[in-house]
C-alpha positions as semicolon CSV with decimal commas, in nm:
position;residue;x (nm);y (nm);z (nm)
1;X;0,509;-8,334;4,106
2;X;0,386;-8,483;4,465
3;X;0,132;-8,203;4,481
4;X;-0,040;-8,305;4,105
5;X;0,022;-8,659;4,211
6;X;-0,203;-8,572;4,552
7;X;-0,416;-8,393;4,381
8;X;-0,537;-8,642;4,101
9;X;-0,610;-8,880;4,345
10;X;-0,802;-8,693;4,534
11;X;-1,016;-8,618;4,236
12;X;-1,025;-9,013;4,158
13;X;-1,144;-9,065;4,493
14;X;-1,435;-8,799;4,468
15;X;-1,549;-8,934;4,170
16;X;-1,565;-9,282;4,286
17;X;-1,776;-9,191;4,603
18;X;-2,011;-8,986;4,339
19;X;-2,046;-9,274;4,124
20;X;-2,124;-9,499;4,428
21;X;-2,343;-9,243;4,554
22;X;-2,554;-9,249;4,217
23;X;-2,572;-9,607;4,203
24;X;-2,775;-9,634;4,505
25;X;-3,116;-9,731;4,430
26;X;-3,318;-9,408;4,666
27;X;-3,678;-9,530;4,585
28;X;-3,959;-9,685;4,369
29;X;-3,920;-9,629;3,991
30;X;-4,299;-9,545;3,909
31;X;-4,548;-9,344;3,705
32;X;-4,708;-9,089;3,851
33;X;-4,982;-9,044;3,592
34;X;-5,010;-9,376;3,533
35;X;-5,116;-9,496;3,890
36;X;-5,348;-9,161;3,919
37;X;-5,490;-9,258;3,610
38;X;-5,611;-9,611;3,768
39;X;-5,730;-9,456;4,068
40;X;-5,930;-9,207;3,842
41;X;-6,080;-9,452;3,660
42;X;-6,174;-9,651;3,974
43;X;-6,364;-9,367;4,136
44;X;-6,542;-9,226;3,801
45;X;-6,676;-9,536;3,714
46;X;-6,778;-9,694;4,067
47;X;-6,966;-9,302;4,164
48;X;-7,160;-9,427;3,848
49;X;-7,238;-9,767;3,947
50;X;-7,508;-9,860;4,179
51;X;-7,460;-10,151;4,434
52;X;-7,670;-10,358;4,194
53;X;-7,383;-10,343;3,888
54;X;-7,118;-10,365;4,151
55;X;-7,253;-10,672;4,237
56;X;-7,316;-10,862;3,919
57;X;-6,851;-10,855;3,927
58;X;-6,919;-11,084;4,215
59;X;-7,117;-11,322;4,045
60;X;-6,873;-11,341;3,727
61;X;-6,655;-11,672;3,748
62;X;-6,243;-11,606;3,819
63;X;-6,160;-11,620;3,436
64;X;-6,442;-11,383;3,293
65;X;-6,342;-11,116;3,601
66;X;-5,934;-11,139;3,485
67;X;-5,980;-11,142;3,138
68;X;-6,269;-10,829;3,192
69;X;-6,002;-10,607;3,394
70;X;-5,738;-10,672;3,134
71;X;-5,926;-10,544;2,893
72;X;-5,989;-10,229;3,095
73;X;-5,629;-10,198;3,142
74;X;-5,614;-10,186;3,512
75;X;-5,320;-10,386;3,656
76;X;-5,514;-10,568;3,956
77;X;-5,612;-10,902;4,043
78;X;-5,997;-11,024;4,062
79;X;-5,946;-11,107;4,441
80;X;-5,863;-10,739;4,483
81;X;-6,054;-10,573;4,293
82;X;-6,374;-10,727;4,451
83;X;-6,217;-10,619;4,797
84;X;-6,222;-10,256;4,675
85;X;-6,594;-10,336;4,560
86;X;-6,691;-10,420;4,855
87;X;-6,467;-10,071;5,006
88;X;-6,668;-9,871;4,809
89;X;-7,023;-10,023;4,927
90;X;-6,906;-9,972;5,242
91;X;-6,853;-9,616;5,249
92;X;-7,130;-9,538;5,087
93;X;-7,319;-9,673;5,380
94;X;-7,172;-9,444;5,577
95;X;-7,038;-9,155;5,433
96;X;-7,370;-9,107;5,158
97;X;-7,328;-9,131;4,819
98;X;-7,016;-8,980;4,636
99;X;-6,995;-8,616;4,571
100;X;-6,654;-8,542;4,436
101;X;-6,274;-8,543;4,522
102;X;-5,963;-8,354;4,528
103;X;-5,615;-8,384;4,422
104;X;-5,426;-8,661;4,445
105;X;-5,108;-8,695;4,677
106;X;-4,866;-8,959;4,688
107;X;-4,651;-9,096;4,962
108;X;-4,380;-9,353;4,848
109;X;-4,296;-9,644;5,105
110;X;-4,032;-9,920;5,117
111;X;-4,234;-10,169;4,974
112;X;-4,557;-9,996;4,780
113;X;-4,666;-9,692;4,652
114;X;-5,009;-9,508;4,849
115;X;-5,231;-9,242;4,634
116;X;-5,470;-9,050;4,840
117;X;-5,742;-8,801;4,806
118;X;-6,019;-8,570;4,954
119;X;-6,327;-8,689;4,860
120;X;-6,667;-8,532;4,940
121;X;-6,946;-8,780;5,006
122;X;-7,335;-8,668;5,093
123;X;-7,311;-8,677;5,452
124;X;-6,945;-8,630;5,579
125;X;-6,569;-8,625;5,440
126;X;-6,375;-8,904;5,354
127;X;-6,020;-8,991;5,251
128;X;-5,990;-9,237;4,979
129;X;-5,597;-9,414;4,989
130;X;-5,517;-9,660;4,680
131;X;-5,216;-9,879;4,765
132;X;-5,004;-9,983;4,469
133;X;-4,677;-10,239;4,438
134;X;-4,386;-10,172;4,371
135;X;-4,446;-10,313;4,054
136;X;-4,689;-10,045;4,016
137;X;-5,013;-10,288;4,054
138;X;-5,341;-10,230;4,267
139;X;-5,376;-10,405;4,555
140;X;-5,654;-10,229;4,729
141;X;-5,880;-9,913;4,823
142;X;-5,940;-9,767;5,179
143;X;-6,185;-9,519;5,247
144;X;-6,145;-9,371;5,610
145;X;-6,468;-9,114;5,728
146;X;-6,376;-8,817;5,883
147;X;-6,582;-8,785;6,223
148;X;-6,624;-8,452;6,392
149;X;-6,550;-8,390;6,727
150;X;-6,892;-8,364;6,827
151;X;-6,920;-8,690;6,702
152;X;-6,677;-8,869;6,883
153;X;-6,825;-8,684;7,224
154;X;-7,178;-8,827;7,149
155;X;-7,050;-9,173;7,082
156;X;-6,846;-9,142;7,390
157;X;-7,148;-9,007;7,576
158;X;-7,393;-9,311;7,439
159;X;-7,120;-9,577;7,505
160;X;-7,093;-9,436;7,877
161;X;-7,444;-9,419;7,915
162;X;-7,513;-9,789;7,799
163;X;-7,223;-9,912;8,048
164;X;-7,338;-9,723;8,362
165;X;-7,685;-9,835;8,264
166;X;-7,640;-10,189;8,242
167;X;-7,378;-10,158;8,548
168;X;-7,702;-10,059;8,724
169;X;-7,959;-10,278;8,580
170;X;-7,778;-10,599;8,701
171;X;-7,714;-10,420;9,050
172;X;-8,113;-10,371;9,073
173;X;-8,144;-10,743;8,976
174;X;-7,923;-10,858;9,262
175;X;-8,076;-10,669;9,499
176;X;-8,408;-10,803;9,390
177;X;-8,317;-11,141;9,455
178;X;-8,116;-11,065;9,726
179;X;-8,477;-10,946;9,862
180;X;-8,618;-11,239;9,798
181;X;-8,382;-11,454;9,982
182;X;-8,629;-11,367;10,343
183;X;-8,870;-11,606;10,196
184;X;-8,676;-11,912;10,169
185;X;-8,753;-11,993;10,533
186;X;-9,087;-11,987;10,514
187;X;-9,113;-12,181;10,179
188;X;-8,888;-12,421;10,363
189;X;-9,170;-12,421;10,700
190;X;-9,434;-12,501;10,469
191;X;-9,257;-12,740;10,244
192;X;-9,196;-12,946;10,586
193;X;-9,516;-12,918;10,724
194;X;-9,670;-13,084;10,402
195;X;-9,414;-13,336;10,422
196;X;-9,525;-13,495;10,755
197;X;-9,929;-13,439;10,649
198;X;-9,847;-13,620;10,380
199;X;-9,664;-13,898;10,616
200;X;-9,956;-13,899;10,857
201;X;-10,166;-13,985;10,560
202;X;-9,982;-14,250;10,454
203;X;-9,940;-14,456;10,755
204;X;-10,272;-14,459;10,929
205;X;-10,135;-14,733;11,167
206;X;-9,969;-14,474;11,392
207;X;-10,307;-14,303;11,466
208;X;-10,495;-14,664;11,538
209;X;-10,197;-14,730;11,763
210;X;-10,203;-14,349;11,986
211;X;-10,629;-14,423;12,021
212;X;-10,556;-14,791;12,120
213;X;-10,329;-14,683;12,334
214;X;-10,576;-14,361;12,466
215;X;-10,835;-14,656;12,511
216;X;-10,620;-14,840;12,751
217;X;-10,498;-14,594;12,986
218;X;-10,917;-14,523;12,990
219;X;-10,984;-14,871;13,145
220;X;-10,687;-14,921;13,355
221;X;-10,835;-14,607;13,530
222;X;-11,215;-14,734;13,525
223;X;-11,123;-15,059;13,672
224;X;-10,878;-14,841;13,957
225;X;-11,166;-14,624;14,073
226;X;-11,409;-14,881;14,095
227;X;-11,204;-15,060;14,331
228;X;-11,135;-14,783;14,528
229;X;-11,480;-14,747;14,568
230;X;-11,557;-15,098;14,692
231;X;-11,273;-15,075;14,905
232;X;-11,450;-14,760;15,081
233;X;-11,806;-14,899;15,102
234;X;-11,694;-15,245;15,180
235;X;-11,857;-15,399;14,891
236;X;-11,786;-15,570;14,553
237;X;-11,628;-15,428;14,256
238;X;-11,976;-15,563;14,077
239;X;-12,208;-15,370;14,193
240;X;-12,055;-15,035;14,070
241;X;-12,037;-14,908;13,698
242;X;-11,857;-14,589;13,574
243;X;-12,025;-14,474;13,280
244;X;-11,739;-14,156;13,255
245;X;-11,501;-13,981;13,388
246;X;-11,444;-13,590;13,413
247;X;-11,167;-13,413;13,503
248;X;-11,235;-13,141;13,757
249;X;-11,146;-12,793;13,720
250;X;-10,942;-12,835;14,039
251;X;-10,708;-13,118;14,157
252;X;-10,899;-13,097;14,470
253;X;-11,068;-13,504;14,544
254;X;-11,427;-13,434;14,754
């Protein structure tokens, strides 16, 4: 009797952990089909659009853009589907024009739902990702390029060449100036010179006052050899007159 007793509670308890187990919520309830069906109808109808029509959306007011999408049946907001407009412009510009695409594979999150695909564009590869809610709206539309090795080695290449290049650009400009820097001096020796021209020009007085002064000294010295003169011949200082004076090439008095 223990044994059954044991052994229907053990079945109890099993069947309560099952039943907890199954009442866990283990992801997004979603359609499949549904969401690929909204990213189809994105992509077929934009790869027939030019920029031009996928402008005029822009220029539609807040109600006319809501009340056009709901007629479409897409589940997305104005503000986001104009940031998938501009998404697609964008990789046009630099993936070319749109070729085709590939399956569609989806990877669930915690919070939102991403559908992604292989799409072929006129000049290189491209994944295209749509993000959905968990509510199962759009919210937006990535497009990310694939680059080629060789790619990324030539932008590396040009983006090392531009830095070394204007590394030694600027160190050619120092030295240049640094070059220049001999001539200060010399600017300065002029600069100073002109300064006291310009003086001299300005106050005349100061040459009037060195030949007054020349003129002086000049008599003072007539008026000592003539008495010296006198004194020798024993005769007066009038009867002499010194027309000039020159210095002799010697210091020698005859």
């Amino acid at each position: 009797m223990k044994k059954k007793i044991s052994l229907l509670l053990c079945m109890l308890i099993a069947i309560l952990c099952l039943g907890g187990c199954s009442g866990e919520d283990t992801g997004i309830s979603y359609d499949a089909t549904s969401l690929e069906e909204s990213a189809e109808f994105i992509i077929s109808n934009f790869s027939q659009m030019g920029e031009e029509d996928l402008n005029q959306f822009q220029e539609l007011s807040g109600f006319q853009l809501d009340y056009t999408l709901m007629q479409t049946g897409l589940r997305i907001s104005g503000d986001d589907f104009l940031g998938i407009i501009n998404s697609w412009i964008a990789a046009e510009s630099e993936c070319g024009a749109y070729v085709s695409h590939g399956d569609y594979e989806i990877e669930e999150k915690s919070d939102e739902i991403v559908i992604s695909t292989l799409a072929k564009y006129e000049e290189r590869d491209a994944v295209i990702s749509f993000t959905f809610d968990e509510k199962g709206n759009m919210e937006s539309m990535d497009v990310s390029a694939k680059i080629s090795v060789g790619e990324i080695l030539q932008k590396a290449g040009l983006n090392t060449l531009l830095g070394m290049g204007t590394v030694f650009l600027v160190l050619i400009f120092l030295a240049f100036i640094i070059s220049l820097l001999r001539f200060i001096p010399m600017i300065q020796e002029k600069l100073e010179r002109k300064d006291k021209k310009e003086i001299k020009e300005e106050n005349p007085a100061v040459s009037e006052v060195v030949s007054e002064t020349d003129e002086t000294d000049d008599l003072e010295l007539v008026a000592v050899i003539t008495a010296a003169i006198a004194a020798q011949e024993g005769t007066g200082a009038d009867g002499f007159v010194v027309r000039s004076i020159k210095r002799r090439p010697s210091n020698n008095w005859i």
